[in-house]
C-alpha positions in Angstrom: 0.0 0.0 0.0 1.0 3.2 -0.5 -0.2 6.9 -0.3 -0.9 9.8 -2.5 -0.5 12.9 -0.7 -3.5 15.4 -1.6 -3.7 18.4 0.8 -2.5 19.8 3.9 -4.0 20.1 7.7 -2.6 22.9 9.9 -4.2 25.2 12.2 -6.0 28.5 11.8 -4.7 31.5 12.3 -6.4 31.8 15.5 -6.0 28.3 16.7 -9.3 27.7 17.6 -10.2 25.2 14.4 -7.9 23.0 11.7 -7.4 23.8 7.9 -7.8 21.7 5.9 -6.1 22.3 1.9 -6.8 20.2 -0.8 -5.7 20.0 -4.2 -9.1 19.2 -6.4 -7.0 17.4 -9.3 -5.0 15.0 -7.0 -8.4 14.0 -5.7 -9.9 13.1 -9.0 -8.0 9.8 -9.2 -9.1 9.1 -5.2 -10.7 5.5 -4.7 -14.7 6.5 -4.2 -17.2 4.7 -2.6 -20.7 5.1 -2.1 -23.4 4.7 0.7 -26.6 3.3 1.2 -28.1 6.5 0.5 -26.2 7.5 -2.5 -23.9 9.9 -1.5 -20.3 9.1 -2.8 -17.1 9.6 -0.6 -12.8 9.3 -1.1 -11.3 8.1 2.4 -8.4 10.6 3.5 -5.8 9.8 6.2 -3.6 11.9 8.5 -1.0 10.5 10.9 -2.1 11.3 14.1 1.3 11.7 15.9 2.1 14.3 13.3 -2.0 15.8 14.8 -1.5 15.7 17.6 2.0 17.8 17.3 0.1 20.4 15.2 -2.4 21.1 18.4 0.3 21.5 20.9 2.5 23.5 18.5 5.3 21.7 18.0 4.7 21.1 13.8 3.1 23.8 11.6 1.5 21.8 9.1 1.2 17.6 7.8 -0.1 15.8 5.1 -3.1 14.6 4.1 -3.6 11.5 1.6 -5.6 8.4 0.2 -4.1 4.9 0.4 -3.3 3.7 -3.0 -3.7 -0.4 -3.5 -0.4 -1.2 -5.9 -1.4 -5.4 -5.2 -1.8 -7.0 -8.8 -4.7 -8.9 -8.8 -4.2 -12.7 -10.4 
């Protein structure tokens, strides 16, 4: 497995919420998948060590990314 990194998470100027940035053409080749009701969605990750430093102000910013399946299928 590996990852395709899409966006960026840091915190607001104010510190009170988390940004989140994403690039709209690096999500266009995203794995979807749909619920019961429809409504389509792509799966992001964030490490949450690298979080957890943005809240307490040790990093400035991390990535965020979709897990890309390289497996060959027989």
């Amino acid at each position: 497995m590996e990852s395709k990194l899409v966006g960026y998470l840091r915190k607001s100027e104010t510190g009170l919420t988390l940004k989140l940035g994403l690039d709209v053409e690096a999500l266009v080749d995203a794995e979807r998948y749909e619920t019961k009701d429809g409504r389509e969605y792509i799966s992001l990750i964030a490490n949450t060590g690298k979080v957890e430093e943005i809240l307490d102000g040790t990093r400035e910013v991390t990535g965020i990314c979709y897990l890309v399946d390289k497996r060959v299928s027989p």
